[in-house]
C-alpha positions in Angstrom: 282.3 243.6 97.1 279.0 244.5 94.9 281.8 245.2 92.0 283.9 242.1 92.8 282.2 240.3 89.5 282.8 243.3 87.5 286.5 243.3 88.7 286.7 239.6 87.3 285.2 240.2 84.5 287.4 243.1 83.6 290.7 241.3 84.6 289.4 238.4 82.5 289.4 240.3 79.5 293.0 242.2 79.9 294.0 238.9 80.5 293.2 237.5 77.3 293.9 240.6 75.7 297.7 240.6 76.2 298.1 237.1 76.7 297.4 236.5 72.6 300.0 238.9 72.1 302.2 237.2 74.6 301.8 233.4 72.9 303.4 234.4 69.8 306.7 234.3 69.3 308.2 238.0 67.5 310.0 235.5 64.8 306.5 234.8 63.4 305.1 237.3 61.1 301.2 237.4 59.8 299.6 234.7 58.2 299.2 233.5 54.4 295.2 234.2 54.7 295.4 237.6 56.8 297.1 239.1 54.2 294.6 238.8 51.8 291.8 239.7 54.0 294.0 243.3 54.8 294.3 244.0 51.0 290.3 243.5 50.3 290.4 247.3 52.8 292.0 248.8 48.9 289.5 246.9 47.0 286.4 247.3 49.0 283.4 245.6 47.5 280.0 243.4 48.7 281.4 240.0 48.6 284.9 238.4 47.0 285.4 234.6 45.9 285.9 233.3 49.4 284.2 235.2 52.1 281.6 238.1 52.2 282.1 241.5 53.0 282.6 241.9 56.8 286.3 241.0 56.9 287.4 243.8 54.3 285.2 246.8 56.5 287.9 245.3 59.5 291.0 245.8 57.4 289.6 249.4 56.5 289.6 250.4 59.8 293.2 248.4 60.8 294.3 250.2 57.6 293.1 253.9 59.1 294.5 252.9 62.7 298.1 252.3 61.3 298.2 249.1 59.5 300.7 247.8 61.6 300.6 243.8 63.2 299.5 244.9 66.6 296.3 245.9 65.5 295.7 243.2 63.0 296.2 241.1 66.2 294.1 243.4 68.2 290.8 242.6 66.4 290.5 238.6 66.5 291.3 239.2 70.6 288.9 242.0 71.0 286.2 239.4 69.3 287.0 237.0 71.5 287.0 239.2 74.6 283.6 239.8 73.4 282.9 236.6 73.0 283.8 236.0 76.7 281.6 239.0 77.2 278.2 237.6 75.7 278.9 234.5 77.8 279.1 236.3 80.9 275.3 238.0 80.0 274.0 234.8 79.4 275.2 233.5 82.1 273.5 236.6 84.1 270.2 236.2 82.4 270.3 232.3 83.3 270.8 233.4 86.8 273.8 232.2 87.4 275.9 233.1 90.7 279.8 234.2 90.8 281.2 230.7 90.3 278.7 230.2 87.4 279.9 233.7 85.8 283.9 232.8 86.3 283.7 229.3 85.0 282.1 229.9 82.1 284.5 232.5 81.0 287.5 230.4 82.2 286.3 227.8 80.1 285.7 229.8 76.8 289.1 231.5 77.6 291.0 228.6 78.4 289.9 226.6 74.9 290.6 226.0 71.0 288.4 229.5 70.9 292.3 230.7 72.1 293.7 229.5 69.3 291.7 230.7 66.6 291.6 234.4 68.3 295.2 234.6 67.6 294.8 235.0 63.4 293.0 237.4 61.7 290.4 235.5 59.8 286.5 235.4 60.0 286.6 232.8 62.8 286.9 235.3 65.4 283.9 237.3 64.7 281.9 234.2 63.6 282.0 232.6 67.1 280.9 236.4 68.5 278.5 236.2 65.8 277.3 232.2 67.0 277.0 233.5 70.3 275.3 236.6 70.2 272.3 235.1 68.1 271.6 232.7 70.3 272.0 235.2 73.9 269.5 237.0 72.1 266.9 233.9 71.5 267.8 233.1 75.1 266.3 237.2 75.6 263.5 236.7 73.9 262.5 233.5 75.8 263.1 235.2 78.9 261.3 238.6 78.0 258.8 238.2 75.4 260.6 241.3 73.9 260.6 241.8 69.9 264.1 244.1 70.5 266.0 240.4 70.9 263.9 239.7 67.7 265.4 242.6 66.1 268.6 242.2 67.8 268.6 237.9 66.7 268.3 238.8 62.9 270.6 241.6 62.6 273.4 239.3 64.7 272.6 236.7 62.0 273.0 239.1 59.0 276.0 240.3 60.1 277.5 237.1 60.7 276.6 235.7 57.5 278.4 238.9 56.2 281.3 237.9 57.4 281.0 233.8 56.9 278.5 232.3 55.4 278.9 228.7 57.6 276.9 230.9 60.3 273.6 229.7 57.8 273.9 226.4 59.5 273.2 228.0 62.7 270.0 228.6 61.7 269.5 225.6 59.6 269.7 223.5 63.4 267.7 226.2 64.6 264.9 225.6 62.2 263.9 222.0 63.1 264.8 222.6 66.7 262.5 225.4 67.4 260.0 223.4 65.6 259.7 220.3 67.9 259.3 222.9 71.3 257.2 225.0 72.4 259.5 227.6 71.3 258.1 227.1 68.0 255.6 230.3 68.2 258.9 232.2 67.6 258.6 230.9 64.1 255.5 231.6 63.6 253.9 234.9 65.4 254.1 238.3 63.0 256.2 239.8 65.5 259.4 237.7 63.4 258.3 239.1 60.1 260.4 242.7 60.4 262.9 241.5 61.9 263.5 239.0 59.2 263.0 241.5 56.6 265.4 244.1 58.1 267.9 241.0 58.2 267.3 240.1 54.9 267.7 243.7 53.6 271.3 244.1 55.3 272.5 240.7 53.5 270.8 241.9 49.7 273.7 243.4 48.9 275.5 240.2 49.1 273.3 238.5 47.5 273.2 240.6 44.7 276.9 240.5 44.7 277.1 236.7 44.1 274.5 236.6 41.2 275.9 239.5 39.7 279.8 237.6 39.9 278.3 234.0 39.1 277.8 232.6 42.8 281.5 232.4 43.5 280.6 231.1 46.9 279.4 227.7 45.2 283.0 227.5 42.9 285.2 228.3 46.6 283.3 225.1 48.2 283.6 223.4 45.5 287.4 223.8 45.8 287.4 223.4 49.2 285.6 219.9 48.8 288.2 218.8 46.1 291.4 220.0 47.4 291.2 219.8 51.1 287.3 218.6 52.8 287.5 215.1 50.9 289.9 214.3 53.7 287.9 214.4 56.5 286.2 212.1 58.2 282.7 211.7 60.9 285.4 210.4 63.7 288.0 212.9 63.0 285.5 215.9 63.0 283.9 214.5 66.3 287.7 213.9 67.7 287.8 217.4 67.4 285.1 218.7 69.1 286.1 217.4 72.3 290.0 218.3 71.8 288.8 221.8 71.1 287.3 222.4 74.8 288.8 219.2 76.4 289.5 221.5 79.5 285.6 221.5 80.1 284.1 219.3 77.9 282.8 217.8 80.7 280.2 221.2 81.1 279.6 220.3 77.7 278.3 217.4 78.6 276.2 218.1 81.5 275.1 221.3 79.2 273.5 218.8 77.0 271.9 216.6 79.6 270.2 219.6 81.3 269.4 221.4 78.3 267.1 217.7 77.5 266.6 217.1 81.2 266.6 219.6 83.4 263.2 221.8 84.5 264.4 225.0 85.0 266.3 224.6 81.1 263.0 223.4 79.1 262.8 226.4 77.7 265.8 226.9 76.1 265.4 223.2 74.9 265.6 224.2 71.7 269.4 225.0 72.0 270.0 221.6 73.1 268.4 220.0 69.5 269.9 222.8 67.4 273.4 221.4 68.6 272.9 217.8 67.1 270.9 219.3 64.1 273.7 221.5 64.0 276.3 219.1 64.3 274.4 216.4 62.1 274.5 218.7 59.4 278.2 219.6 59.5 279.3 215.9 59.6 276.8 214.8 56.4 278.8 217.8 54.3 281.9 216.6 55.7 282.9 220.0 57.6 286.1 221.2 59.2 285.9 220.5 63.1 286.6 224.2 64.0 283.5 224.9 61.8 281.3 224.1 65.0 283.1 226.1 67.2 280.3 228.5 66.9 278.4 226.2 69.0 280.1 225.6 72.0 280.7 229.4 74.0 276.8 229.5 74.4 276.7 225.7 75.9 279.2 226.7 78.8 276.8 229.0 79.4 274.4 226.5 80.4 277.3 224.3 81.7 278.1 226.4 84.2 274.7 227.4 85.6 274.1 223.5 85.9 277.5 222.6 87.3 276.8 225.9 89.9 273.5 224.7 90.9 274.9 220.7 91.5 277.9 222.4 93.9 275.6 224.4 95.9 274.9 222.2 98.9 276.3 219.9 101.1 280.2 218.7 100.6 280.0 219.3 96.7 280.5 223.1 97.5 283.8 222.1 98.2 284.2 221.1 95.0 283.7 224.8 93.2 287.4 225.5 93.4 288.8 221.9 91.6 286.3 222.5 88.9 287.0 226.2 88.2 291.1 225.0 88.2 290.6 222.1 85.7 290.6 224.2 82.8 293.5 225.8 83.9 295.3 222.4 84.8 294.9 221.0 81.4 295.1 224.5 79.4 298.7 225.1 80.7 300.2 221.8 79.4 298.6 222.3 76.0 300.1 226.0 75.6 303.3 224.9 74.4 301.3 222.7 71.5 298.5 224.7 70.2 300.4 228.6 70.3 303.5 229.5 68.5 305.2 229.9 71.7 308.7 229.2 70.5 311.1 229.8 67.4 311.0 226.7 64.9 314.3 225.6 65.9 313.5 225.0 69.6 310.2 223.2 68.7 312.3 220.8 66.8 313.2 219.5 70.5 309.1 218.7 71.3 308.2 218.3 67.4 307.2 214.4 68.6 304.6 215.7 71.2 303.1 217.8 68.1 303.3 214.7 65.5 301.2 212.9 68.0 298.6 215.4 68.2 298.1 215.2 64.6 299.6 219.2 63.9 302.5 218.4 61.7 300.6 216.8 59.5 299.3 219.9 57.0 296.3 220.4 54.9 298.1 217.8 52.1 298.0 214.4 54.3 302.1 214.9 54.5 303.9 215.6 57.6 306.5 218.3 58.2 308.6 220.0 60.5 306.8 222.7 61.9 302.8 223.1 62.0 301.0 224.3 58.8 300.0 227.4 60.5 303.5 228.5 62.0 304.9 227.5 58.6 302.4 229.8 56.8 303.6 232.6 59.0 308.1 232.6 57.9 309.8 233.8 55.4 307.3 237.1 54.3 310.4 239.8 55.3 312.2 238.1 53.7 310.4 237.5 50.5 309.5 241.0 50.7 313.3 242.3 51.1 314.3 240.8 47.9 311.1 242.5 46.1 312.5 245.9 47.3 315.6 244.7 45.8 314.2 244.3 42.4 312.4 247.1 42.2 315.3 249.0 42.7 317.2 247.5 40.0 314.1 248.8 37.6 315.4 252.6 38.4 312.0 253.4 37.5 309.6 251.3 40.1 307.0 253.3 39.2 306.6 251.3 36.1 306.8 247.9 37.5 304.4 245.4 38.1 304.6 242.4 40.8 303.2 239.3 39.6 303.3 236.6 42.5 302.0 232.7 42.2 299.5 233.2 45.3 297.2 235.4 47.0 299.3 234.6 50.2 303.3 236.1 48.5 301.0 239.1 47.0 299.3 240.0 50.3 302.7 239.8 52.0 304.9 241.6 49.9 301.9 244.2 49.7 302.2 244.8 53.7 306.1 244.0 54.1 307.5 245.8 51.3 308.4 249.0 50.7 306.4 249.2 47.6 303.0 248.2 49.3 299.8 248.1 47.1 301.7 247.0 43.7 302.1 243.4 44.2 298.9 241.0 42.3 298.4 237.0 41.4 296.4 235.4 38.7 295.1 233.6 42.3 291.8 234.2 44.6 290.9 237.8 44.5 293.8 239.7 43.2 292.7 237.8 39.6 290.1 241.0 39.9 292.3 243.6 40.8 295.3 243.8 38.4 295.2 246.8 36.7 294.9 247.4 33.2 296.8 249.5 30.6 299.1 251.2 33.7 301.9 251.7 31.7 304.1 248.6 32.9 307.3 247.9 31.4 308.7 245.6 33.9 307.6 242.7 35.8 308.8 241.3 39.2 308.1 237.7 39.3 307.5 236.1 42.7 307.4 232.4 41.7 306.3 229.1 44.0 309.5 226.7 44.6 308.0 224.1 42.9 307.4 226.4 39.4 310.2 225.7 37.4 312.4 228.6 36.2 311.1 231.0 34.4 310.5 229.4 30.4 312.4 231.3 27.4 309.1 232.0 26.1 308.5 234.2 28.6 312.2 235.8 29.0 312.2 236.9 25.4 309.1 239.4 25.8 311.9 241.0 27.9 315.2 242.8 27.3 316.6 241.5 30.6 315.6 238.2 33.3 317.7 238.6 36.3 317.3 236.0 38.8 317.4 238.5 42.4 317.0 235.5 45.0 314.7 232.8 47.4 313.6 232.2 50.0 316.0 230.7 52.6 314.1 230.3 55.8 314.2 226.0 56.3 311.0 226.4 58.3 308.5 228.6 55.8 306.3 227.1 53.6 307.5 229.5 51.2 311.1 228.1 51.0 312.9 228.2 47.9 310.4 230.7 46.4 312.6 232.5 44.1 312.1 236.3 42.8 312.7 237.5 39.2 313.2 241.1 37.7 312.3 241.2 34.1 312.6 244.6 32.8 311.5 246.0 29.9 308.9 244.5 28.0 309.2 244.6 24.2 305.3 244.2 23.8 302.5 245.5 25.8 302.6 244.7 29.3 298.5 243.8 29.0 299.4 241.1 26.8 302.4 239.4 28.7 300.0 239.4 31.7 297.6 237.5 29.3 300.8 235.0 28.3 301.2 234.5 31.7 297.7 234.2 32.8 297.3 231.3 29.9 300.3 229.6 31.5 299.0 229.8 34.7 295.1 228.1 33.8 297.3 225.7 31.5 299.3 224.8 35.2 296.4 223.8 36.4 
């Protein structure tokens, strides 16, 4: 029985593990945003208009392991799995007992954290990222050792190397550890290598931005015009409990003990930084799954507190219907959050979705499927009538595949047969088109609402065929259509130019 925990821990994770391969349906493909993360592995570089570095090092290694879906999936669940991990440590170093250990995993598992560990985006590693820095505060508390200094600063580098919303971690942290006793972390010389050694692992991407004109500052900008004007304090705080409402109630009593309790004062601290935290994200009008970060570290502390409140008495008998109730209201909720079932059958439950708020997408508009399933139809197919253009070229070599955004470029780089040679005037790929390659024909990947392709355009060309759409009822990219246009009668350099005026002019 000394490795029972172990045992748990480990089933735990293969658990998770297979299960996030398990709650997606084969129908669904990747994601708009993965596929741009994947194609930053052929254009490696210290930073990129809308996230750092971190993200593009992942898709270099996916990329030497095979490219193939089951390890983009792999990564987001390993991060979460280690996620899980970190939680169980904590837990250990708060000296927590079996139920303790087990029902704070159970509760990370069984939450929004779920969700988010199914795409391959920066999320995944952020909340690993979250976590981790502040298991190694809890360290230091505990041990008075400078290694969970070191190990504190270089968590925090490399999470803001991956996404730079991990900065307002430590902005909560600032005032926090300043109204404890905790505050001496601030201030001893012990903090001032480990700060240094951070800072030098993140200069690169610093550097990066000034060199490229801060394009962090123009991507929130963007953000806060097109999509974060929407939100709202109520909605973002709606979301916080929806996102763990299997345990918010360890959340809760997290909170109160983190303020309240004895044995917790001094990890008080943690307890501030979360409203700090919080205060911040609502004032700049955040996305709810923005704070996620947050949470993992607080069941921690849940659990410890919930342990030591069923240890005596009749409330021990209580362990087993609190260690269930994440389970209990997890399972009804699988059906809802995960992409658990073709479009057409979740046509038959689309109400229960509607009242959850997920058919309404990022526009304010609702549809028939949630934005995120929508975003992940209709690539193979998209990428099938590419192949079929460029075989009309009888000389792909010298074609070029000019698509309206990052998300058709990405795709048609990983789906088609002609991988590496698709490019947008949109996000990153706006860097990377090549120049002077010798192009004589284009392949046009064009939005469904672009209109047709203008005669200005067709008569740089000898030919315009139209190849075909996109049929799929359910993908956001329905009724995108695909264009050959083969031989150019002037340099290709200067129809990308025509087309890249036309597109800022669109705008």
């Amino acid at each position: 029985m000394r490795n029972a925990p172990l045992f748990i821990l480990l089933f735990l994770i293969a658990a998770k593990m297979v299960l996030q391969y398990l709650l997606v349906d084969p129908v669904y493909e990747l994601h708009r945003d993965e596929f741009l993360h994947l194609d930053q592995a052929d254009h490696l570089a210290w930073g990129y208009m809308s996230v750092p570095p971190f993200t593009s090092w992942n898709s270099s290694l996916i990329r030497w392991l095979g490219n193939s879906e089951f390890w983009v999936r792999f990564f987001p669940a390993l991060y979460g799995a280690l996620t899980m991990l970190v939680v169980w440590k904590a837990i250990e170093s708060l000296r927590g007992g079996l139920f303790a250990l087990v029902f704070g995993v159970v509760a990370v598992m069984l939450s929004a954290i779920f969700r988010l560990n199914m795409l391959y985006q920066p999320n995944s590693f952020d909340l690993l990222a979250w976590t981790f820095v502040y298991y190694a505060l809890i360290r230091f508390v505990q041990t008075d050792q400078v290694k969970w200094m070191y190990a504190a600063s270089v968590g925090m580098a490399f999470g803001l190397l991956n996404k730079y919303s991990i900065g307002f971690l430590a902005a909560g942290l600032l005032p926090a550890l300043l109204l404890t006793p905790q505050r001496r972390i601030l201030f001893g010389k012990r903090i001032y290598l480990p700060l240094i050694i951070g800072f030098l692992i993140i200069l690169p991407n610093i550097i990066w931005q000034i060199q490229n004109d801060l394009p962090v500052v123009h991507h929130m900008e963007a953000l806060a015009r097109t999509q974060l004007h929407r939100l709202t304090a109520m909605g973002f705080l709606k979301e916080q409990m929806l996102f763990f409402i299997g345990s918010f109630y360890a959340i809760v009593a997290a909170l109160a003990a983190l303020l309240y309790w004895p044995p917790f004062r001094p990890y008080r601290f943690i307890g501030y930084s979360y409203f700090f935290t919080i205060g911040l994200f609502i004032f700049f009008k955040a996305k709810g799954y923005y704070a996620a970060g947050l949470y993992p570290i607080l069941l921690a502390f849940g659990a410890v507190y919930l342990e030591s409140m069923l240890t005596h008495g009749w409330q021990r008998y209580l362990r087993p219907v609190v260690l269930l109730i994440p389970l209990i209201v997890f399972i009804p909720m699988v059906k809802l959050i995960f992409p658990l079932d073709p479009p057409e059958r979740i046509q038959s439950y689309l109400n229960d979705l509607d009242r959850v708020g997920l058919t309404t997408w990022e526009d304010g508009k609702k549809y028939k499927l949630p934005q995120d399933y929508a975003d992940m139809l209709g690539w193979r197919e998209m990428a099938t009538l590419v192949d079929q253009a460029m075989a009309l070229t009888d000389d792909p070599a010298h074609a070029l595949i000019m698509c309206d955004n990052y998300g058709q470029a990405g795709a048609v780089n990983f789906y088609s047969s002609y991988r590496g040679k698709a490019y947008t005037m949109n996000a990153d790929y706006i860097n990377w088109i090549p120049e002077d390659a010798g192009t004589k024909h284009l392949v046009r990947v064009m939005e469904a609402s672009e209109p047709p392709i203008p005669e200005s355009d067709r008569q740089l060309f000898d030919t315009v065929l139209f190849v075909g759409q996109v049929n799929n009822p359910f993908a956001r990219e329905k009724g995108s259509a695909v264009y050959l246009m083969k031989n150019a009668r002037i340099n290709v350099d200067s129809v990308l130019q025509i087309i890249r005026q036309h597109e800022l002019s669109q705008q």
